[in-house]
C-alpha positions in Angstrom: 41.3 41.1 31.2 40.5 37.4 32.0 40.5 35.0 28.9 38.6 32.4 31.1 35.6 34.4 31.4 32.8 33.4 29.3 31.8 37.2 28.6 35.2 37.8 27.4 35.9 39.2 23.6 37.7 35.9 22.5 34.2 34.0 24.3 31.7 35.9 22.6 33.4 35.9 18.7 33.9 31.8 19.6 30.6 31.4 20.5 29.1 33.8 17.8 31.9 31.8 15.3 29.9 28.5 16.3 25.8 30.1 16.3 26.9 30.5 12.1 28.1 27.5 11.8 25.6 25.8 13.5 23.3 27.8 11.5 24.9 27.3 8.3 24.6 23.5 8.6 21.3 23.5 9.2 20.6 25.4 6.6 22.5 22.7 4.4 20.9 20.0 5.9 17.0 21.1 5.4 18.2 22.1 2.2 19.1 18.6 1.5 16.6 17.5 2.9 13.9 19.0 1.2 15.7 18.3 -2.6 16.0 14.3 -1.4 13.6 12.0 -3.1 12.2 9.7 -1.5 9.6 7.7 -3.8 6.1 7.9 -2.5 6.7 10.1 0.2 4.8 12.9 -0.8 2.5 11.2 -2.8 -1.2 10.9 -0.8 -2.3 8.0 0.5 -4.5 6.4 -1.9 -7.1 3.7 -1.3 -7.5 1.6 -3.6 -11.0 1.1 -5.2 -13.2 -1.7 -4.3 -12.9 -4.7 -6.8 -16.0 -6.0 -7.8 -16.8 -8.9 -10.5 -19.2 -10.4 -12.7 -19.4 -14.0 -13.2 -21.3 -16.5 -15.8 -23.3 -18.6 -13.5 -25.6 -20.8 -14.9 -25.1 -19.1 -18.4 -26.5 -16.2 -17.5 -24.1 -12.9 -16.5 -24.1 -11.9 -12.4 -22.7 -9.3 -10.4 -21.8 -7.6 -9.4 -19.9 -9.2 -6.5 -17.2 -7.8 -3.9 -14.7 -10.1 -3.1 -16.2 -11.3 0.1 -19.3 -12.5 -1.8 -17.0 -13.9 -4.4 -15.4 -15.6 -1.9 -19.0 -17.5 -0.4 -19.5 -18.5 -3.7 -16.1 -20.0 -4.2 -17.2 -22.2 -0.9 -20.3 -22.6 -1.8 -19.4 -24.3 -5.1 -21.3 -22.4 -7.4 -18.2 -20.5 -8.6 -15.4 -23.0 -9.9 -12.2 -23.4 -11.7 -14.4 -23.4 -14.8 -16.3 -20.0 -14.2 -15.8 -17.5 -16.4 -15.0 -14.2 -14.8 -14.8 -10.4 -15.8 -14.0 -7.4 -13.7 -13.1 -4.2 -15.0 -9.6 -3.9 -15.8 -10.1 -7.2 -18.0 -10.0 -6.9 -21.8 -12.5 -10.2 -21.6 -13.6 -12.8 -20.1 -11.4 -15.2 -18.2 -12.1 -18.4 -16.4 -11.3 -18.2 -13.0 -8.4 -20.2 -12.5 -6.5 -18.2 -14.8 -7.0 -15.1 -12.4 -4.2 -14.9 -9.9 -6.9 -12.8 -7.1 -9.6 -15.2 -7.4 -7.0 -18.7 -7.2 -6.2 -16.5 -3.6 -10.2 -16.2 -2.8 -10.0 -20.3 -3.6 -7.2 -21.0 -0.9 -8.2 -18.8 1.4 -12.0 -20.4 1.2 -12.0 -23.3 4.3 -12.6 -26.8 3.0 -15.5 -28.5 3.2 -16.6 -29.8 7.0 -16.5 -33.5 7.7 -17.9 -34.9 10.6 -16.1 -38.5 9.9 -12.2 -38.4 10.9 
C-alpha cells in the first residue's frame, strides 16, 4: 500500500479530519457572528420626517414652512434674528437665533448681491 496516494486510508481520515474542522469553525464563526452587536445594524433605515415651522411674521402666526422656504425667507429678510419660531418638537416659542437649525439656514443663505466692488 502506497502512503503517497491521495486515495490512501491515512489520505481519506486526514482529509475527512480537516472537512470537520473546517466545518466546525465555521460553525463557530457564524455563530459569532450572528450573537455580535453591532449598533444599528439591524435597525431599518429610517428617514427622518420633514421639518416644517411656523413663524410670527408681522404679528400674525405662518406656516407652515419646509426648510427651503424657511430658508428664502431668511434671504429675503422677512425672517430675522428677532423672529419668533415654533416647530414641533418645541415646548414654545423661540426666537430664531436661539435655534441651532435655523442659525445653519442663516449661513447657508448667500449674502446680499452688490454690483459696486
Amino acid at each position: 500500500m502506497n502512503d503517497d496516494n491521495f486515495f490512501s486510508i491515512n489520505r481519506l481520515v486526514e482529509f475527512g479530519m480537516g472537512l470537520a474542522v473546517a466545518q466546525q469553525m465555521v460553525k463557530t464563526m457564524n455563530s459569532a457572528m450572528t450573537n455580535m452587536h453591532i449598533p444599528g445594524s439591524m435597525n431599518p433605515m429610517q428617514i427622518p420626517a420633514p421639518q416644517f415651522y411656523y413663524a410670527i411674521i408681522e404679528g400674525n402666526q405662518a406656516g407652515p414652512f419646509s426648510e427651503q422656504e424657511l430658508s428664502r425667507l431668511i434671504a429675503d429678510k422677512i425672517i430675522v434674528k428677532e423672529t419668533f419660531i415654533w416647530k414641533p418638537s418645541l415646548p414654545k416659542w423661540e426666537i430664531a437665533e436661539k435655534l441651532p437649525e435655523i442659525l445653519k439656514l442663516v449661513a447657508l443663505a448667500p449674502p446680499p448681491f452688490n454690483l459696486k466692488p
